[in-house]
N, C-alpha and C positions, 0 to 999 in steps of 0.2 A: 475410786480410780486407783490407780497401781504404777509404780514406777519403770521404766526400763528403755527398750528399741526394740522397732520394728518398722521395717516395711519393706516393700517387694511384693509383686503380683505373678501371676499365672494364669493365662487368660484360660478361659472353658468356653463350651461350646455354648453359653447362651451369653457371648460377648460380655460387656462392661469390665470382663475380671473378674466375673462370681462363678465359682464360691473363689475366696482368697485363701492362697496358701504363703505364709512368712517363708518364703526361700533359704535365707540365712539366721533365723530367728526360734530355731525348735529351741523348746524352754528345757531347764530341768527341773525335774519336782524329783526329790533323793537322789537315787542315782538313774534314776529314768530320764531319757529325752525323747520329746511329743515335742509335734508339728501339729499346731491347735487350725481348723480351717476358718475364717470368716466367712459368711454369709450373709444373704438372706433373711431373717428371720421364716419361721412357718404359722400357722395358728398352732400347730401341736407343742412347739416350744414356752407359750403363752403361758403355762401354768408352773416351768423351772424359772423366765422372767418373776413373773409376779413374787417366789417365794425370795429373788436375790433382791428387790424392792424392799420387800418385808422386812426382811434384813435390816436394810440399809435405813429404812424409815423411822424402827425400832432404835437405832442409834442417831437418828435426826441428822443422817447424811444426806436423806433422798427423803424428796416431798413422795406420799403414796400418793399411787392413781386407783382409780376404778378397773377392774377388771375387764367390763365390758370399754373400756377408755384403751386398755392394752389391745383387744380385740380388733376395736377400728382402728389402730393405729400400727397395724402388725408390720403392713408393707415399708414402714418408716424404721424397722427397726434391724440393725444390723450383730450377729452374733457371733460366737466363738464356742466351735464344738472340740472339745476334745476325748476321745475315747465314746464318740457318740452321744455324750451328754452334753447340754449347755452350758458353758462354766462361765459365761462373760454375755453385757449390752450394752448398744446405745442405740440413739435412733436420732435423725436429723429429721425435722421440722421445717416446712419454709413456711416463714413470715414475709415475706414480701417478693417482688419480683428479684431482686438480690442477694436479700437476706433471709438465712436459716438459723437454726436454734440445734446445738447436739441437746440432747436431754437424756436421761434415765442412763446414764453411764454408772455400769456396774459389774464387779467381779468378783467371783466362788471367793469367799473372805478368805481359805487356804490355799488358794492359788494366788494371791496380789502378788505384788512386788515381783512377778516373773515376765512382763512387758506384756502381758492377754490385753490388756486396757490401753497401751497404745497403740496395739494392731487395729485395735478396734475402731481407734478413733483416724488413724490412718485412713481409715477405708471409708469413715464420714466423711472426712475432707476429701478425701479422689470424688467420692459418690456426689459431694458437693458441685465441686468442679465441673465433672460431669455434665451435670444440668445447669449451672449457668450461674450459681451464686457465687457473689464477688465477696460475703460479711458473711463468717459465722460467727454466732453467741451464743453464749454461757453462761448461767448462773451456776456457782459453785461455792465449794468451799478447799476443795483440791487445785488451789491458785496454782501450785509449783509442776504440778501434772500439765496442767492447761498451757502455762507459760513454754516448759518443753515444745509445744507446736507451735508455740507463736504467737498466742493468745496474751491481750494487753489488758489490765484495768480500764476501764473508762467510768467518767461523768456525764451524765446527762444520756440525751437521746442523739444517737446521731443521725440525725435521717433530716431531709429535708422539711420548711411546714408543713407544706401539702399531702406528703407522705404520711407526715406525724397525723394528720386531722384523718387521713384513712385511715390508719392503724386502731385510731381511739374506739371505732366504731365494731373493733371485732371483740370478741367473747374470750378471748385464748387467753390464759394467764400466762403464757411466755411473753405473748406481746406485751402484757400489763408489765412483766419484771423489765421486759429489753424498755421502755418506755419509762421506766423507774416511777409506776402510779405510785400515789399514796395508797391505796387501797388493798394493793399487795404488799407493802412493808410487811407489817404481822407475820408473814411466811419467806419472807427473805433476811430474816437479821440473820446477819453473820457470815451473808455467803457472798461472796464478788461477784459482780457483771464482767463479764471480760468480751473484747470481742477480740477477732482473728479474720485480718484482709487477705485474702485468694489472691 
């Protein structure tokens, strides 16, 4: 994830605000300034995600997924094109009828620190909104990124029993990290649960 500001919309003709353009937010990289677009994700974009994963995984910032995992999960995922290439991800996740998961947040390692990672995450949280989630969660290691939108530490599961006893029954390892199993330790030392109330 990446430091900075952003946000501002521009609606388009297939409503919600997609694709998103930062209104007041063009970056600069040298002496250049670019107005990066949010989106969408595509499948064609699937194989510039996957290499900024690799990346990230290679530094044990970001757990890898499977490719065909990127595949089915494309419509979940939201991007940042600038000069037509991909340079920025995440994707929102619902875990429950209120609660989401951002996940796979990530950005071109020479573009960071120019706000692409919080436009992006801007656009999880409206997207959120949107459909109706009250919780989003995070597992991270970028606390002070996360914190900027609002994102708190927590202990424990916050969900009610009943919810908790649906939850245990699903397969998702976001659900296992939001749930704080044992069974997912192993692949979360070191990284904070945070969530963030809508």
């Amino acid at each position: 994830s990446d430091s900075g500001n952003g946000n501002g919309c521009r609606s388009s003709t297939h409503g919600a605000n997609w694709p998103w353009h930062p209104r007041d937010n063009s970056l600069s990289v040298g002496k250049t300034r670019m107005n990066p677009i949010i989106r969408p994700a595509k499948t064609s974009d699937i194989k510039t995600i996957r290499a900024m994963i690799d990346e990230y995984a290679l530094q044990r910032r970001l757990l890898s997924k499977e490719t065909v995992t990127l595949y089915e999960d494309v419509q979940e995922f939201t991007v940042a094109e600038l000069n037509g290439e991909v340079v920025g991800c995440g994707a929102l996740h619902i875990l429950w009828e209120d609660l989401a998961e951002v996940r796979t947040m990530a950005v071109r390692e020479s573009l960071r620190k120019h706000g692409i990672g919080h436009m992006i995450l801007d656009r999880i949280i409206t997207r959120a909104i949107e459909i109706g989630v009250k919780r989003l969660f995070c597992l991270t290691f970028e606390t002070d990124f996360f914190a900027k939108h609002g994102f708190v530490e927590i202990q424990g599961a916050p969900v009610a029993p009943d919810v908790y006893q649906q939850l245990l029954r699903s397969y998702d390892e976001g659900i296992a990290e939001f749930l704080d199993l044992e069974s997912v330790k192993p692949n979360t030392l070191g990284n904070t649960r945070m969530l963030k109330v809508l």
